[in-house]
Jmol script that loads the backbone (N, CA, C; Angstrom):
load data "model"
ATOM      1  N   UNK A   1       0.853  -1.180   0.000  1.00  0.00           N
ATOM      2  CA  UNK A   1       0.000   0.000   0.000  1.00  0.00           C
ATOM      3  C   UNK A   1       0.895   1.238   0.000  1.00  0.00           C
ATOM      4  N   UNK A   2       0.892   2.061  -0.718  1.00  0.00           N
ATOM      5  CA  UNK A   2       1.208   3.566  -1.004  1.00  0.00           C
ATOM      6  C   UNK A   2       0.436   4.500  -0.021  1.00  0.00           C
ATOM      7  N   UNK A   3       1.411   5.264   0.893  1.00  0.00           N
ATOM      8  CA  UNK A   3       0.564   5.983   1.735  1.00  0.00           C
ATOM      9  C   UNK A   3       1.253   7.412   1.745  1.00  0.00           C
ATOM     10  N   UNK A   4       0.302   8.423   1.453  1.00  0.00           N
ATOM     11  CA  UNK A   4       0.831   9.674   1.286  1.00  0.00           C
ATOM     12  C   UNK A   4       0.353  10.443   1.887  1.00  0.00           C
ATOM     13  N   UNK A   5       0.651  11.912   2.198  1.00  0.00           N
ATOM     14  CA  UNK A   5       0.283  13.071   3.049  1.00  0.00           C
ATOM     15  C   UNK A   5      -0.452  14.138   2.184  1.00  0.00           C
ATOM     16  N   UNK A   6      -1.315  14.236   2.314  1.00  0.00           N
ATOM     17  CA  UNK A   6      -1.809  15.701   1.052  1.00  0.00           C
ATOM     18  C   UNK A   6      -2.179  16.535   1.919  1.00  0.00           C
ATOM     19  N   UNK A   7      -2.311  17.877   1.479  1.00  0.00           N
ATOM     20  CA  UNK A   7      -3.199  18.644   2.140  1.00  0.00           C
ATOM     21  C   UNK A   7      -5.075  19.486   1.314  1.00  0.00           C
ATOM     22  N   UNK A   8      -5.546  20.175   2.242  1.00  0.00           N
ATOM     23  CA  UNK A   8      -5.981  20.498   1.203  1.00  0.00           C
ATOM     24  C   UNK A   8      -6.010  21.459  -0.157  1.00  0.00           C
ATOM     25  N   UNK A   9      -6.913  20.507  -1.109  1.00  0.00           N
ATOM     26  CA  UNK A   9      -6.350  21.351  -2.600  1.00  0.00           C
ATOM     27  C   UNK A   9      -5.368  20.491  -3.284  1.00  0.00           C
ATOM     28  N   UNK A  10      -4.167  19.433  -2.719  1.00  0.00           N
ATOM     29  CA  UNK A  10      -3.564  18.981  -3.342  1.00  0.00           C
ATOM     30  C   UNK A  10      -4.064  17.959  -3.815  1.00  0.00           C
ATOM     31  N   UNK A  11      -3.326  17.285  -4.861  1.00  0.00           N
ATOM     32  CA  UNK A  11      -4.252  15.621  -5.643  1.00  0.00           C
ATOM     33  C   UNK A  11      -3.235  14.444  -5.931  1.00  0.00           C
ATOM     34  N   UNK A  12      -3.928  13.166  -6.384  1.00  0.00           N
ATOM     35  CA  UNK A  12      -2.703  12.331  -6.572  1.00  0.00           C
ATOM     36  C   UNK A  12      -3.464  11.951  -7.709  1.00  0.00           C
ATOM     37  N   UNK A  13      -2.426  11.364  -8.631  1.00  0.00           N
ATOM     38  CA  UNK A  13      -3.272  11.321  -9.891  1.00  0.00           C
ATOM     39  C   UNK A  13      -2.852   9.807 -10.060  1.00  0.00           C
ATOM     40  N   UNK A  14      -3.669   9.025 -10.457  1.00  0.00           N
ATOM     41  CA  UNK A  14      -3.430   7.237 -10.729  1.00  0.00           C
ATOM     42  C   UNK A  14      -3.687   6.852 -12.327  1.00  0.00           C
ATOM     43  N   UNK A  15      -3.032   6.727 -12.772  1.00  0.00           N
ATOM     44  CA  UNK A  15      -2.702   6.626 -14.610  1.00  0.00           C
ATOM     45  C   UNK A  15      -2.637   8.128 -14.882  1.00  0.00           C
ATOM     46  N   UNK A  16      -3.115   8.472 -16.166  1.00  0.00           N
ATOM     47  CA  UNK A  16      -3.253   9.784 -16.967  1.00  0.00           C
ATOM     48  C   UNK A  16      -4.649  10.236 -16.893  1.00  0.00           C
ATOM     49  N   UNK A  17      -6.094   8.993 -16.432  1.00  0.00           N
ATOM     50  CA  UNK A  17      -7.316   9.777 -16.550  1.00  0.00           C
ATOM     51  C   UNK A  17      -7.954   9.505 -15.093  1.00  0.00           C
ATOM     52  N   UNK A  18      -7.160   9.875 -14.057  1.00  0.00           N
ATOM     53  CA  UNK A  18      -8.032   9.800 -12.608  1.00  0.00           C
ATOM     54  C   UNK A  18      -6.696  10.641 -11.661  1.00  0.00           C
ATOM     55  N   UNK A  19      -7.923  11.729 -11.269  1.00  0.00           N
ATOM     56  CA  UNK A  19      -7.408  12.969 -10.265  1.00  0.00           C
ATOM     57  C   UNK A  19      -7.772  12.460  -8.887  1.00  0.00           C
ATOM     58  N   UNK A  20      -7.416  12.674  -7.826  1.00  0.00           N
ATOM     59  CA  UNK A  20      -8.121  12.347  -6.473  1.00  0.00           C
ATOM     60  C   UNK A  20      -7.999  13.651  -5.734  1.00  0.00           C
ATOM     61  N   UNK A  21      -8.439  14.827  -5.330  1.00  0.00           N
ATOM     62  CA  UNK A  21      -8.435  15.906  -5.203  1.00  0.00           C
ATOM     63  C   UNK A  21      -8.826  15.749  -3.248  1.00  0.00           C
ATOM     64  N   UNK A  22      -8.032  16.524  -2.758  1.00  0.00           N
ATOM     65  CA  UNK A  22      -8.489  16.512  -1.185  1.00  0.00           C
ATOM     66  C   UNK A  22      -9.356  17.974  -1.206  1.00  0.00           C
ATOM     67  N   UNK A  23     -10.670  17.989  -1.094  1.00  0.00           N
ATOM     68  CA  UNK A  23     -11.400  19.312  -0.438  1.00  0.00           C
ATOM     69  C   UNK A  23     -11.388  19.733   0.244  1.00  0.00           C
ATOM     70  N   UNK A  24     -11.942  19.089   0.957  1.00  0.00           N
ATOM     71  CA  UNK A  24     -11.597  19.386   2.678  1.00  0.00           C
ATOM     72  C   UNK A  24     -11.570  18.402   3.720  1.00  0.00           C
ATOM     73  N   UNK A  25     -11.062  18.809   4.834  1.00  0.00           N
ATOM     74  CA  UNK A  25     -10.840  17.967   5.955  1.00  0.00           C
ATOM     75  C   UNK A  25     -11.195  18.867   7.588  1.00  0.00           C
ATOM     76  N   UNK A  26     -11.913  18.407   7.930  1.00  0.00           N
ATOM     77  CA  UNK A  26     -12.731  17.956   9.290  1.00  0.00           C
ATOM     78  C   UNK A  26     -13.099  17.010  10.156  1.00  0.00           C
ATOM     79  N   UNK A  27     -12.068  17.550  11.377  1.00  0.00           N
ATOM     80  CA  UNK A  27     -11.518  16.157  12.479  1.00  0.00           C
ATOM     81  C   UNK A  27     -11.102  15.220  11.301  1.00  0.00           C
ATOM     82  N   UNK A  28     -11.722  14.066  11.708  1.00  0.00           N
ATOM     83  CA  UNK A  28     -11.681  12.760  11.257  1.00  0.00           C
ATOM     84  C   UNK A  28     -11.959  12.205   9.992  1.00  0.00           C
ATOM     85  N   UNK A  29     -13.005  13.638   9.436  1.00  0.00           N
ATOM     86  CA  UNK A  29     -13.402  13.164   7.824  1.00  0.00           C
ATOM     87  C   UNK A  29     -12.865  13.967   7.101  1.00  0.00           C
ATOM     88  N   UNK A  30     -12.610  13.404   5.883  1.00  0.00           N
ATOM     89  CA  UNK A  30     -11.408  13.946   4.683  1.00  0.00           C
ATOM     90  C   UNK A  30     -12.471  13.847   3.726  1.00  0.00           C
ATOM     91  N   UNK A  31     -12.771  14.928   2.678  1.00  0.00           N
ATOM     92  CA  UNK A  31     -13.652  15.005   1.812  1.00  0.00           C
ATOM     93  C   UNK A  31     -12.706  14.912   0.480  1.00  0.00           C
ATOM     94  N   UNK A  32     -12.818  14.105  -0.492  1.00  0.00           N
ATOM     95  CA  UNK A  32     -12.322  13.721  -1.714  1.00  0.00           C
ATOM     96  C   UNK A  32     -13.155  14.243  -2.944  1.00  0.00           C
ATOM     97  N   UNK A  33     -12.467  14.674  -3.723  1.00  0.00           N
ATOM     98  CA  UNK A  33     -13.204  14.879  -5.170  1.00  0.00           C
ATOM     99  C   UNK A  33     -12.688  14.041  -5.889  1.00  0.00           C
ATOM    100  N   UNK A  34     -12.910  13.319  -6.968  1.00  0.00           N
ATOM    101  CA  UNK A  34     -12.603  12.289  -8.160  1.00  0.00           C
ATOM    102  C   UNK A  34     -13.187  12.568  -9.164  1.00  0.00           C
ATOM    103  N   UNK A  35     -11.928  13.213  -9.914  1.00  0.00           N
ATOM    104  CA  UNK A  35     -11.970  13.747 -11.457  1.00  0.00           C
ATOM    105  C   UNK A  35     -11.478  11.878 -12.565  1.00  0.00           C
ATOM    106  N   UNK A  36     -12.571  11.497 -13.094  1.00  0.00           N
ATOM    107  CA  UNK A  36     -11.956  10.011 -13.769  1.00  0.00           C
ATOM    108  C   UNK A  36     -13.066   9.889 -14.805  1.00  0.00           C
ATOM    109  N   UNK A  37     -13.002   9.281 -16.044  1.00  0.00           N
ATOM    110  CA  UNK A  37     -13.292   9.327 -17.342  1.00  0.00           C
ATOM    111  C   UNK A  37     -14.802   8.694 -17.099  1.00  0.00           C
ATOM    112  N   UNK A  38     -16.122   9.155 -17.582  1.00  0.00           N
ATOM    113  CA  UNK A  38     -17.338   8.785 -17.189  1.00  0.00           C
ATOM    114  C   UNK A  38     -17.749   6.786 -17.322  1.00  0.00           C
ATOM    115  N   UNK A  39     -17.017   6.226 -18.367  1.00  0.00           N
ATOM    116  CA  UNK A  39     -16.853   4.800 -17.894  1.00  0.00           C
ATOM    117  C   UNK A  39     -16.069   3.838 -16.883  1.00  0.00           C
ATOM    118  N   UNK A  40     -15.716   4.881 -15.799  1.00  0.00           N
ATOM    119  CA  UNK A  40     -14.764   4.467 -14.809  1.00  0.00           C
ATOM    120  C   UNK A  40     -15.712   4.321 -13.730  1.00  0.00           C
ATOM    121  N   UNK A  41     -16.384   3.178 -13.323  1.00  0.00           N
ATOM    122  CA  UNK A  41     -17.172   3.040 -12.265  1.00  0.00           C
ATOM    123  C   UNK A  41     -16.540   3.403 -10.497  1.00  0.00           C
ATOM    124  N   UNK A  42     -16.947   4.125 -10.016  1.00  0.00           N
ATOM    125  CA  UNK A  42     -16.470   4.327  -8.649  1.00  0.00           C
ATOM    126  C   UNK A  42     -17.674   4.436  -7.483  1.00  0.00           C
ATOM    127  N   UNK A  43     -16.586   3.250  -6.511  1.00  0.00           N
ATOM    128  CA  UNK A  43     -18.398   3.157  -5.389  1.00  0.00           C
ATOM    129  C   UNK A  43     -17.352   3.219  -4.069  1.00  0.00           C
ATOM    130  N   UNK A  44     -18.025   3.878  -3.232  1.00  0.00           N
ATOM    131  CA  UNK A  44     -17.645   3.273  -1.960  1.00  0.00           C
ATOM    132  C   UNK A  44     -17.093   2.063  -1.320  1.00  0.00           C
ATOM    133  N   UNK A  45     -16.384   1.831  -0.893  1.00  0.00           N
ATOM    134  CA  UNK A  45     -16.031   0.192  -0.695  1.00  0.00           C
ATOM    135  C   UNK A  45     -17.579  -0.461  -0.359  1.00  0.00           C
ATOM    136  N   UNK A  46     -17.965  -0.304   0.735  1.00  0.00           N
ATOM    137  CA  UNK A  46     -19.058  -0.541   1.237  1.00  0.00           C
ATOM    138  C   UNK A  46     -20.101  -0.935   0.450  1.00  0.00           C
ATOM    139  N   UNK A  47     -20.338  -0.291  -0.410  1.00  0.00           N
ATOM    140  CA  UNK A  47     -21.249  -0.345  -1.624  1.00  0.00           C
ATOM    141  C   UNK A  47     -21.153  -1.384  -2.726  1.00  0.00           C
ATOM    142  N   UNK A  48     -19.434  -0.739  -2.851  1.00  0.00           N
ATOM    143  CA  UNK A  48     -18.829  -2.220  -4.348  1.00  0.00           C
ATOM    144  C   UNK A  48     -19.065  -3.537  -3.397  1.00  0.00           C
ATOM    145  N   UNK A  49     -18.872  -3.705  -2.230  1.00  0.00           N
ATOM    146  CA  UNK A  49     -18.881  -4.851  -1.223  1.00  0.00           C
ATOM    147  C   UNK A  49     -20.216  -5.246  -1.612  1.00  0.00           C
ATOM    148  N   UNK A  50     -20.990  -4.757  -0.995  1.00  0.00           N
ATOM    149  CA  UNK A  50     -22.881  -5.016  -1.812  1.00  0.00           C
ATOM    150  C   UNK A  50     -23.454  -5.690  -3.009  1.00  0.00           C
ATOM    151  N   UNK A  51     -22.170  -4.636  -4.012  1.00  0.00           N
ATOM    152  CA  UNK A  51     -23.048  -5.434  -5.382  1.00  0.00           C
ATOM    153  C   UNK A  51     -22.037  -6.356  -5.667  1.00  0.00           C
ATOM    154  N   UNK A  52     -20.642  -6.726  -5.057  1.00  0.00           N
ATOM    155  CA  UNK A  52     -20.024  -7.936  -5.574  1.00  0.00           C
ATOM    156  C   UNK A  52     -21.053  -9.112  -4.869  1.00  0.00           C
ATOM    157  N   UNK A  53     -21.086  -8.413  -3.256  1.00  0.00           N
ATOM    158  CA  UNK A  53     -22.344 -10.121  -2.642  1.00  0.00           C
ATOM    159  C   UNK A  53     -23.308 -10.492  -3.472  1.00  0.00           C
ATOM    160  N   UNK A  54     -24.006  -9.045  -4.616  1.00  0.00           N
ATOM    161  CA  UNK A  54     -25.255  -9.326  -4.816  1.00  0.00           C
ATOM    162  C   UNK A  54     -25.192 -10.172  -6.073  1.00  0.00           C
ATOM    163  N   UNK A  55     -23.688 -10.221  -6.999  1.00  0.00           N
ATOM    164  CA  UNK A  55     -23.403 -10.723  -8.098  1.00  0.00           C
ATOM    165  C   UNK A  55     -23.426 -11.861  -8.012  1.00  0.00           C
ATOM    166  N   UNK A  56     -22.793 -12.525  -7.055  1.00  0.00           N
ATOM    167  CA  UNK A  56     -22.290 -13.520  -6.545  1.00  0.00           C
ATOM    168  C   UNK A  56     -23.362 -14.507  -6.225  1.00  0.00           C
ATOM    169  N   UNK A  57     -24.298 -13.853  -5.710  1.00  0.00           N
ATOM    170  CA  UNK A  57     -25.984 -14.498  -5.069  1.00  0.00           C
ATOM    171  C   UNK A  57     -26.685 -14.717  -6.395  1.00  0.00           C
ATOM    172  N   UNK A  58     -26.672 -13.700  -7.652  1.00  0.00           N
ATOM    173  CA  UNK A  58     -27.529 -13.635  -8.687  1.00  0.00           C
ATOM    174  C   UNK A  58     -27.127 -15.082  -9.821  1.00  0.00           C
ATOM    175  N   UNK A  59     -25.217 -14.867  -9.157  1.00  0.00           N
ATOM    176  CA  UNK A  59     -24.661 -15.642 -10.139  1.00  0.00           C
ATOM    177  C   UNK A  59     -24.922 -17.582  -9.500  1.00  0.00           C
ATOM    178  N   UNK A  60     -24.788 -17.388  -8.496  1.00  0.00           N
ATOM    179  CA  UNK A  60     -24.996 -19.026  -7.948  1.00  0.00           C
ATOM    180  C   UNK A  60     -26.731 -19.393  -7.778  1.00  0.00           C
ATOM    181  N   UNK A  61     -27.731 -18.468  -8.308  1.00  0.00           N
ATOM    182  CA  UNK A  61     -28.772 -18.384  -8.650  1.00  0.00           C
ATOM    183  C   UNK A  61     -29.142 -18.675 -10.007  1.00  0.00           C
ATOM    184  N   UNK A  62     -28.434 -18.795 -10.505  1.00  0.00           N
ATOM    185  CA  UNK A  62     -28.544 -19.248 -12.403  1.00  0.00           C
ATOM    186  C   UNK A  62     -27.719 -20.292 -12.271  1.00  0.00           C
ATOM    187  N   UNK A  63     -26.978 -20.490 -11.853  1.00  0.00           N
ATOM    188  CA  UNK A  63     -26.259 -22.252 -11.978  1.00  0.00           C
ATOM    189  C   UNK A  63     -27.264 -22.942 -11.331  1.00  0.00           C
ATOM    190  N   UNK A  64     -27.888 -22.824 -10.093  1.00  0.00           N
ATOM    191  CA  UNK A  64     -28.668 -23.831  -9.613  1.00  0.00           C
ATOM    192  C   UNK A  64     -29.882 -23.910 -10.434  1.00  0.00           C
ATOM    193  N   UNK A  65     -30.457 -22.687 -10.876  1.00  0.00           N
ATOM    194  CA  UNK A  65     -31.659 -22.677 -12.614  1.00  0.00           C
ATOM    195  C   UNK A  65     -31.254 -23.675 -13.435  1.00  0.00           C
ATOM    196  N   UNK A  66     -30.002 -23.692 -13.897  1.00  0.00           N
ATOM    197  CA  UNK A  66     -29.541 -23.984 -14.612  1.00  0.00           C
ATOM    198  C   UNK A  66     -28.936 -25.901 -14.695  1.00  0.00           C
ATOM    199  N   UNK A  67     -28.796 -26.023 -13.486  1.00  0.00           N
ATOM    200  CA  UNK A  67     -28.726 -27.355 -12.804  1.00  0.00           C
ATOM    201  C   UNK A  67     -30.116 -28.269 -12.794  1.00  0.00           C
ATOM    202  N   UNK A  68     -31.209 -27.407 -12.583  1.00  0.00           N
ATOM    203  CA  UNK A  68     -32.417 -27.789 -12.157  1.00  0.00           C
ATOM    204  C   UNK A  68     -33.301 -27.970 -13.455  1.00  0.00           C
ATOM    205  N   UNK A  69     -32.735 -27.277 -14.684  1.00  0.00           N
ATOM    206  CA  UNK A  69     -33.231 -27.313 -16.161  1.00  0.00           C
ATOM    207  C   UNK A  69     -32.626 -28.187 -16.995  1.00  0.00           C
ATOM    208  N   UNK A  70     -31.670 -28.310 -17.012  1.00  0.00           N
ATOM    209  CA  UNK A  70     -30.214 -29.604 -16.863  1.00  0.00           C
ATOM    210  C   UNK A  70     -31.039 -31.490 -16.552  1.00  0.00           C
ATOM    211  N   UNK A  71     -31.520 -31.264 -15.506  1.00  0.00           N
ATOM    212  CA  UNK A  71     -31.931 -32.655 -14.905  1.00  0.00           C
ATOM    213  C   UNK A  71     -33.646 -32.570 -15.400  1.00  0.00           C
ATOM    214  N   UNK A  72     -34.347 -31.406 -15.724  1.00  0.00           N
ATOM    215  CA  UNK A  72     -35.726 -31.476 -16.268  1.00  0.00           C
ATOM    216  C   UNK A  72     -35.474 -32.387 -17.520  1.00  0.00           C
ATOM    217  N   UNK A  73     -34.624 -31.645 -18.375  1.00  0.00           N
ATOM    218  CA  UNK A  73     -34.201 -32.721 -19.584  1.00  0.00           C
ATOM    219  C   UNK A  73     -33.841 -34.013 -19.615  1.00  0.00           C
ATOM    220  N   UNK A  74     -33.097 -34.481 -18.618  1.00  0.00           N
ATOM    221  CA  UNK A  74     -32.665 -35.738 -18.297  1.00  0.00           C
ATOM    222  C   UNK A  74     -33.865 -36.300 -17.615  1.00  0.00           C
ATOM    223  N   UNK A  75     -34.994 -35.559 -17.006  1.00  0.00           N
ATOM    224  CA  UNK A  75     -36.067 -36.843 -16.849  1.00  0.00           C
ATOM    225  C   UNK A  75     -37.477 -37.020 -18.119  1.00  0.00           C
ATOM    226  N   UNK A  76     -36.886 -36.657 -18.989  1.00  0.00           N
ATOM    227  CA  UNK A  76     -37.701 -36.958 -20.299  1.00  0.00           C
ATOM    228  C   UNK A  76     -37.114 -38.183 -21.074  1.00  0.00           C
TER     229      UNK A  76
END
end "model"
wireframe off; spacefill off
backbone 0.3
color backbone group
């Protein structure tokens, strides 16, 4: 992990098309801006955490469809 000091106003930039801009900071919370190309999906961890569980649930939800349509054929 890369760990750096900014203040505010300063940015770190990750390739050539993503800015990370510090706004502001209060106590404990650090407010971020993210300048990055409109097909660059960005979520909260918390959030991406959510829809990877929810992929994951949707996705072992069509194999068992898919298992269960599988053996419909095999009892014909």
């Amino acid at each position: 992990m890369l760990v750096l000091s900014r203040r505010k106003g300063e940015s770190i930039m990750i390739s050539d098309t993503i800015e990370i801009v510090v706004l502001e900071t209060e106590g404990e919370t650090v407010k971020l801006g993210i300048k990055a190309p409109k097909n660059v999906e960005i979520h909260r961890k918390e959030v991406y955490m959510a829809i990877q569980e929810s992929n994951r649930e949707a996705s072992s939800d069509k194999a068992a469809l898919l298992q269960k349509l599988a053996g419909w054929e095999d009892d014909k």
